[in-house]
BALUM-158651 format. One record per residue (C-alpha): residue in one letter; residue number from 1; x, y, z. Coordinates in steps of 0.02 Angstrom, whole numbers. Layout:
BEGIN
A,NUM,X,Y,Z
...
***
This chain:
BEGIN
X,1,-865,2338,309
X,2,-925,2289,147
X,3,-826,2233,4
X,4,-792,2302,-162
X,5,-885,2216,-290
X,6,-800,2218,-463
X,7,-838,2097,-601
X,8,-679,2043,-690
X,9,-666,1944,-868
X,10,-770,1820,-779
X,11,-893,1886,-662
X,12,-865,1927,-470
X,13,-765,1792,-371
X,14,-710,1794,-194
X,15,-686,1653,-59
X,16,-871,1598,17
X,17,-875,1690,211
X,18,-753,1816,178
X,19,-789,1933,50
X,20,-912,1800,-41
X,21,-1076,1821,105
X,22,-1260,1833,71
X,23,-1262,2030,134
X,24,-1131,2050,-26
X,25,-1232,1923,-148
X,26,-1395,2038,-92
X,27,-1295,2207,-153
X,28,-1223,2124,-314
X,29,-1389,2034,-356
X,30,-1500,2220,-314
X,31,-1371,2286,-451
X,32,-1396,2174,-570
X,33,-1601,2207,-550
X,34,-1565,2385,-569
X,35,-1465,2346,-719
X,36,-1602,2236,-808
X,37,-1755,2363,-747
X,38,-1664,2490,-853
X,39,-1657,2401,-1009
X,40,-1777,2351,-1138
X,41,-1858,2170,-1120
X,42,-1945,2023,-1023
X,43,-1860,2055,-861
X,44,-1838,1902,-812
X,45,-1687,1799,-766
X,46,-1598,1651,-777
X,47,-1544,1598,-603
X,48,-1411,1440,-585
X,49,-1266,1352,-529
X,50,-1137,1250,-523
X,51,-1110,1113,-394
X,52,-1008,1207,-259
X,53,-1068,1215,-94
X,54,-1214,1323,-32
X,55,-1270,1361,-219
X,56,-1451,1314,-190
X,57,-1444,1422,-39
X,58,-1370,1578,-159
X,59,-1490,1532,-281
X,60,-1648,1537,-165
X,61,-1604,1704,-93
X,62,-1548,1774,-255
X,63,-1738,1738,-320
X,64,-1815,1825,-165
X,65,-1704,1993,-201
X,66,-1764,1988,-404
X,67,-1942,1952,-378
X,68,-1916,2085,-220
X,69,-1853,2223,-383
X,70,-1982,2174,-476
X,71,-1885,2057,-595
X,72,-1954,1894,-631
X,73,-1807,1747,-569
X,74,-1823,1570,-690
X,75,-1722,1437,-561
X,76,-1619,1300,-632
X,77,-1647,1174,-490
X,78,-1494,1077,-538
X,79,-1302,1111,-558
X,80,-1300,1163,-763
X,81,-1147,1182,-851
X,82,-1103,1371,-906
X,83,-1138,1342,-1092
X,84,-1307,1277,-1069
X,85,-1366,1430,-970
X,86,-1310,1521,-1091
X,87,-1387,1418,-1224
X,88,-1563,1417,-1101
X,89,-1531,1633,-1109
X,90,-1581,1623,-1299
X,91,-1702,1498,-1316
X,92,-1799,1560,-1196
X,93,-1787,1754,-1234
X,94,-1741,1803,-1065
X,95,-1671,1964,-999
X,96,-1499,1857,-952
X,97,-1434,1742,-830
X,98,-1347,1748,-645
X,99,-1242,1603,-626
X,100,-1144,1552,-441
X,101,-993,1481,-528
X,102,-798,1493,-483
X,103,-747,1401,-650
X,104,-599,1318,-603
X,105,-541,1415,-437
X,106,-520,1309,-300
X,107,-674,1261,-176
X,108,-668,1371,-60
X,109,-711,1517,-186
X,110,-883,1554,-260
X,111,-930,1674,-384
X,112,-1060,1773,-495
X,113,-1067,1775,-669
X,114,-1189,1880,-767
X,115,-1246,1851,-963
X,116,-1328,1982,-1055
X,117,-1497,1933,-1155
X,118,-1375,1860,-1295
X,119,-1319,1717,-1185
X,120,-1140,1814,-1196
X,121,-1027,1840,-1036
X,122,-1076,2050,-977
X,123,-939,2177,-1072
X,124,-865,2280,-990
X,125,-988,2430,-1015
X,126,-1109,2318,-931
X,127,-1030,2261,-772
X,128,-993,2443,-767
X,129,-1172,2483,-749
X,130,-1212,2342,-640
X,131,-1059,2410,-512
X,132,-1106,2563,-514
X,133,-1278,2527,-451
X,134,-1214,2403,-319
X,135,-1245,2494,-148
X,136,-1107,2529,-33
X,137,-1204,2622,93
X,138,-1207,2510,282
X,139,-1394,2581,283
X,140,-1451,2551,99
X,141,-1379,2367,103
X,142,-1486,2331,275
X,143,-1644,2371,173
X,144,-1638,2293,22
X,145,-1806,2194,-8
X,146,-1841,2013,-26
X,147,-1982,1908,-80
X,148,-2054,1762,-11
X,149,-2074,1647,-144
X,150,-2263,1617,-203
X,151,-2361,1438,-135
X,152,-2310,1341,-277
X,153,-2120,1406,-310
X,154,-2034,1510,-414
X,155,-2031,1448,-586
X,156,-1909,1330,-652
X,157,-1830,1259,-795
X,158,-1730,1110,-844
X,159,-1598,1162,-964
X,160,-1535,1028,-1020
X,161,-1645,921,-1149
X,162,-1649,1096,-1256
X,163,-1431,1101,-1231
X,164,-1402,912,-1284
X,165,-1509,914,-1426
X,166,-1428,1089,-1488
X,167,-1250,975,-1468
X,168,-1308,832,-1569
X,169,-1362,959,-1714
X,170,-1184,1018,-1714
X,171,-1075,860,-1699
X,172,-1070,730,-1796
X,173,-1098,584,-1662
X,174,-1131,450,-1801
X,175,-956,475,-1859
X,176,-889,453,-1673
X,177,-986,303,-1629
X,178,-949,210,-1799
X,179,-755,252,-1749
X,180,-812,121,-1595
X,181,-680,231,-1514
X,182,-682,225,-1308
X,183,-689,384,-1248
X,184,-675,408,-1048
X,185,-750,593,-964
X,186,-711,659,-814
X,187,-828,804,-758
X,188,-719,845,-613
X,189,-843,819,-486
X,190,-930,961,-579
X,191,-1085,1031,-665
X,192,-1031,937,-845
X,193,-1090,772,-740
X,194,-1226,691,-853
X,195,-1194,789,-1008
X,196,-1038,737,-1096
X,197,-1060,543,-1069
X,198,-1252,559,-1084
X,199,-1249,624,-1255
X,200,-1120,518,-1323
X,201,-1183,351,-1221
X,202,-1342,383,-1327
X,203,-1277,408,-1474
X,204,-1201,228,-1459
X,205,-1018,272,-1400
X,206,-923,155,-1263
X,207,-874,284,-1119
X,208,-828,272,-948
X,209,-827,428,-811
X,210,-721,467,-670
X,211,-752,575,-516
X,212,-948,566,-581
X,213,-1020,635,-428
X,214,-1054,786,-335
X,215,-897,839,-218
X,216,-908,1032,-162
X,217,-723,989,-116
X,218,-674,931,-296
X,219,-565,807,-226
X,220,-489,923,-110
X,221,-409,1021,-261
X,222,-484,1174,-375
X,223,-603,1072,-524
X,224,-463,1104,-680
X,225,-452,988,-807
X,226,-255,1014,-819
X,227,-122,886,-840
X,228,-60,850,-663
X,229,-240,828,-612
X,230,-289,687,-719
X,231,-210,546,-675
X,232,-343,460,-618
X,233,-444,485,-805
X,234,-268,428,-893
X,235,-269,260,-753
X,236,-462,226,-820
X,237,-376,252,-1020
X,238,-272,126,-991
X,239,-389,14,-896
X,240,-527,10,-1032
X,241,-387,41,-1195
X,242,-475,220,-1233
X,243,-427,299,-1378
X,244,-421,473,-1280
X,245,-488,575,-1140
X,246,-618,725,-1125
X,247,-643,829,-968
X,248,-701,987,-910
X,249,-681,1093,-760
X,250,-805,1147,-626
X,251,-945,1249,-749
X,252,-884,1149,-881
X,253,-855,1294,-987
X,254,-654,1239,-995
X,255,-587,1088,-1061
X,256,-451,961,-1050
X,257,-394,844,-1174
X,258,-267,683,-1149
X,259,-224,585,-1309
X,260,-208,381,-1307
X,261,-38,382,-1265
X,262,-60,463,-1111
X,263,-6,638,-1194
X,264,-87,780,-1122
X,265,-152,906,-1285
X,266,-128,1084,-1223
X,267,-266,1194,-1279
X,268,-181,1281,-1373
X,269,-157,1131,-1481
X,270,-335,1082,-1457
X,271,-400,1247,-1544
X,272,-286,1249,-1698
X,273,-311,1060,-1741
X,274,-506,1117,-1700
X,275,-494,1255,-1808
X,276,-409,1167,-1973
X,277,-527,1022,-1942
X,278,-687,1169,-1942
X,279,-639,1222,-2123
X,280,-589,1039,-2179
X,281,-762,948,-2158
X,282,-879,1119,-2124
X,283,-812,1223,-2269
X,284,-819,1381,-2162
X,285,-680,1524,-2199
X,286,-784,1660,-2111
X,287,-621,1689,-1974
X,288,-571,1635,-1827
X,289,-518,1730,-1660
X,290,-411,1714,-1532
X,291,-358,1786,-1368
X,292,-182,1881,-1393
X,293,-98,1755,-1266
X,294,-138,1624,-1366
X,295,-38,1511,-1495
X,296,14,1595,-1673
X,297,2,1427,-1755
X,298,-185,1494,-1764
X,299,-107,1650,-1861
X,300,-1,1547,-1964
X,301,-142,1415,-1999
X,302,-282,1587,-2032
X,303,-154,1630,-2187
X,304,-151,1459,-2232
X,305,-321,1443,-2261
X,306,-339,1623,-2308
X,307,-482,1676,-2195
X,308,-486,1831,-2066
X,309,-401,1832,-1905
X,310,-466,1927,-1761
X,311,-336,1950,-1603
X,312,-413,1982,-1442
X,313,-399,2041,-1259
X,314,-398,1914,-1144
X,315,-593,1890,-1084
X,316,-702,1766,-1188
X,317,-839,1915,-1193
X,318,-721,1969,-1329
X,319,-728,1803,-1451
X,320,-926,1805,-1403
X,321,-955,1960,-1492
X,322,-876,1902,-1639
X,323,-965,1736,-1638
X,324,-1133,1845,-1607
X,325,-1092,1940,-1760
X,326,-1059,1771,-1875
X,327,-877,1832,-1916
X,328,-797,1669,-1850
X,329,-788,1481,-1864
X,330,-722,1473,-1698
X,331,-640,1545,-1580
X,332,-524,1515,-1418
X,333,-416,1532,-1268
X,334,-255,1466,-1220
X,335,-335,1447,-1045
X,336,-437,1313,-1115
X,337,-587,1401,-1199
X,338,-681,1365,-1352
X,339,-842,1387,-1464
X,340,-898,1384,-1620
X,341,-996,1453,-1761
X,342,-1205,1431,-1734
X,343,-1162,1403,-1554
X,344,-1177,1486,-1380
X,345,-1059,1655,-1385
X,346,-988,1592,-1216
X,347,-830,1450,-1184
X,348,-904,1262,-1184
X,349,-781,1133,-1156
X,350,-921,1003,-1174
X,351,-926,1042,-1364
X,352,-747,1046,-1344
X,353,-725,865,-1300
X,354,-874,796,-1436
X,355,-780,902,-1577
X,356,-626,827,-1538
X,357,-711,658,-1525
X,358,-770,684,-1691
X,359,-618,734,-1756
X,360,-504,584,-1694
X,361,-648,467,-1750
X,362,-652,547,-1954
X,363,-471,577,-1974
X,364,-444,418,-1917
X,365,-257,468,-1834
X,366,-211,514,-1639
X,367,-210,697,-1577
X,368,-28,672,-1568
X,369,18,621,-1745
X,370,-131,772,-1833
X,371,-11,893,-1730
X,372,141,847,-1816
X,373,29,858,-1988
X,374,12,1005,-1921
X,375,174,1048,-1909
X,376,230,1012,-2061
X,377,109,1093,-2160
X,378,151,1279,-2080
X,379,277,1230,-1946
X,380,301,1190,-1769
X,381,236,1297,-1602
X,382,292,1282,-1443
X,383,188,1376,-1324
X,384,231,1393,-1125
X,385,132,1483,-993
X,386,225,1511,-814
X,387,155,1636,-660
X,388,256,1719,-545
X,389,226,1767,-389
X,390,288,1953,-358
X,391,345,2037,-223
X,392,303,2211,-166
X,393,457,2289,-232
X,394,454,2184,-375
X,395,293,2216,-419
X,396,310,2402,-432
X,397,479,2388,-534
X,398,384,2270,-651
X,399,231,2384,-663
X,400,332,2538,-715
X,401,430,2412,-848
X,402,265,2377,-915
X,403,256,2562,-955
X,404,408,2548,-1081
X,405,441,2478,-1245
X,406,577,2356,-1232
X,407,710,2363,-1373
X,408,770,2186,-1335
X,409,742,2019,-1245
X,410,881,1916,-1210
X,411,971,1977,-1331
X,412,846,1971,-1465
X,413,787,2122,-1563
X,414,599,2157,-1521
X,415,525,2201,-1692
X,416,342,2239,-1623
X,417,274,2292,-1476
X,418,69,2239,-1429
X,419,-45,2314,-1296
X,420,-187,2222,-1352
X,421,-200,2172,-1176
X,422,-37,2174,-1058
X,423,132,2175,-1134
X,424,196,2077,-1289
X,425,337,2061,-1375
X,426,380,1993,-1529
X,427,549,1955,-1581
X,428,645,1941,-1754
X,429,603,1765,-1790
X,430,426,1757,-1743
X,431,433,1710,-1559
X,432,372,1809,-1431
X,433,323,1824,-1252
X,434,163,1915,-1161
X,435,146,1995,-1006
X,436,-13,1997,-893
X,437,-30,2063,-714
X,438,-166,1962,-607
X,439,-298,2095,-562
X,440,-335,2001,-399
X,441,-154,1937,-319
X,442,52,1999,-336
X,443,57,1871,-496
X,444,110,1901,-691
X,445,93,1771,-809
X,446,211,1779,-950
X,447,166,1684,-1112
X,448,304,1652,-1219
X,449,318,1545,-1359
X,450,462,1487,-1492
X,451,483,1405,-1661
X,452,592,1271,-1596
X,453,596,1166,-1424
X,454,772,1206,-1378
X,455,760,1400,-1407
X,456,601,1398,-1310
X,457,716,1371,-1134
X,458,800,1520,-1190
X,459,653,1601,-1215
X,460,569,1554,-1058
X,461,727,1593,-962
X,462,743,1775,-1033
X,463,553,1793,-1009
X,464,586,1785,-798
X,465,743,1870,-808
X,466,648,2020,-867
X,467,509,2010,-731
X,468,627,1989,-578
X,469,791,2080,-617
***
């Protein structure tokens, strides 16, 4: 029985030998062929990975079903971070990009991501398209053509020269190795290996990596650059008396940030100090955008500086269009994704980690102490994000809830109601708490996020109450 191929805010992902097979990579890649043959252009694609296992296997037989359609595949022999395929997509003026990446899902998943001929992640009026040309018929699937690949190869290309250079155009790596900061990178065993620390390593910058080297396991553990997972970066920190921490998760499209005292920066943080710092030292006020799960320090920061906010579904291929269009400075996630203006219209938590490099090293102060600056310039922010796992019964209640518009939340008036994406609430003093059902497992994730620390428990605690009882 085949499986039903749907591409989410992130492509198609399923776990490799279940649902994730060659027969089902043949129907998804035959759809995406049919997809580019019916549009204007080069027709020909990008074809890469990340480091997970059997991705040069996926790659080779994905280039035998394109040239098979009559589309023209361009393999990236190497794992290549996210960001740089998508920067390779518009330098070299091709029809888009397939890309075998899970992000940050755990190893035993694999997945497909598509990018249009703008380098951005496929809207949803694409992957529409693309499904809807994906056969489901047991006969169909059994015939769908491949190639053999011509005597000298497909053709190839090395994206990364073209992807560091575009990086040291848009940081200022002078400033970050006269800082003589120490900076140490972990890649996560993933497809950032060779990019972060090469770029800054030639720019003159002391930096030392962990987990530099290919693991399709990631250590045993999905490849997310999150707090409990970087202990081992934090032990190196302390070992070589670096000033902070950069990694990034298995595409390297996400990032992870740990400050010198062994602090770990939520993104959330990461993106407003990101953000102020932008219109500091670039002078740019054209907006800034951000998903609607993520932090309203951004909002409060957007008035500050008097510039345009734009609030968001969840999906990056939201934030890409407005980077596309030149309406933002930057733009980001909650769940760790960032880019800004002149740059890729896709996340890239290498520039991520180099920006923030750059900003420790010119301001001159830890990540720590420019968030309480922060603070008291437009007050403090206290985001949280929890999941929890739903029953059957639960789930069902919940979904119907999701149907209403709550008057109150733990006792607190609910002054606005937002279906930008999910459910959110906003309460009489600003806080508020949003409501997301997983599209894939029995899981909501509920946002929430308070003025003050100690109101935030209350918060968080009338935030489950509402999703279990």
């Amino acid at each position: 029985m085949s499986a039903t191929i749907k591409f989410g805010t992130s492509g198609w992902r399923a776990i490799v030998a279940d649902e994730f097979t060659l027969a089902n990579i043949r129907r998804a890649v035959a759809g995406i062929a049919a997809y580019v043959k019916s549009q204007p252009g080069s027709r020909r694609v990008l074809v890469g990975r990340d480091p997970r296992f059997l991705g040069e296997s996926f790659v080779g037989e994905t280039a035998r079903v394109l040239a098979a359609a009559g589309v023209t595949p361009i393999v990236i022999p190497e794992p290549a971070p996210t960001p740089a395929i998508s920067y390779a997509v518009r330098t070299l003026k091709t029809s888009g990009a397939i890309n075998f990446t899970a992000s940050h899902n755990p190893p035993e998943y694999n997945g497909i991501k598509f990018s249009t001929p703008d380098g951005a992640p496929a809207l949803p009026e694409v992957t529409q398209q693309i499904e809807e040309a994906i056969l489901d018929d047991d006969a169909a699937m059994a015939e769908i053509p491949k190639a053999e690949p011509p005597a000298e190869g497909f053709e190839t290309a090395d994206v990364k020269p073209a992807y560091l250079k575009r990086l040291a155009e848009l940081v200022d790596l002078k400033a970050i190795a006269k800082s003589r900061n120490k900076i140490v990178y972990d890649p996560f065993w993933g497809a950032g290996r060779g990019y972060s620390s090469e770029v800054l390593r030639e720019a003159g910058v002391t930096v030392e990596t962990v987990h530099d080297y290919r693991d399709v396991l990631f250590g045993g553990h999905a490849p997310e650059p999150d707090d409990h997972l970087l202990q081992t970066a934090k032990e190196k920190m302390k070992e070589i008396g670096a000033s902070f921490a950069i990694a990034t998760d298995g595409d390297a499209d996400r990032f992870g940030i740990v400050d010198g005292d062994g602090t770990f920066m939520q993104p959330n943080y990461i993106i407003a100090l990101l953000f102020d710092y932008l219109v500091e030292t670039r002078g740019w006020r054209n907006g800034v955008a951000k998903s609607v799960a993520t932090t309203n320090l951004i909002n409060a920061l957007a008035e500050r500086h008097k510039v345009q906010l734009y609030e968001t579904p969840v999906g990056f291929k939201y934030i890409g269009e407005l980077i596309n269009d030149d309406k933002i400075a930057i733009g980001g996630e909650e769940s760790a994704g960032l880019t800004i203006r002149g740059h890729v219209p896709e996340k890239d938590g290498i520039i991520a980690g180099l920006l923030v490099a750059e900003m420790v090293a010119v301001r001159g102060a830890s990540l720590g102490a420019q968030l309480q600056a922060l603070f008291g310039k437009v007050g403090s922010y206290y985001p949280v994000r929890e999941n929890f796992r739903l029953t059957p019964e639960v789930k069902s209640r919940f979904t119907e809830k999701l149907k209403t518009d709550p008057k109150e939340l733990g006792g607190r008036k609910v002054v606005q109601v937002v279906r930008t994406d999910g459910l959110k609430l906003v309460l009489d003093d600003g806080s508020w708490v949003c409501y997301r059902l997983s599209g894939t497992e029995s899981v909501v994730r509920a946002y929430t996020e308070a003025r003050d620390q100690r109101e935030m428990e209350a918060l968080r605690r009338a935030a489950e109450h509402f999703v279990l009882n």
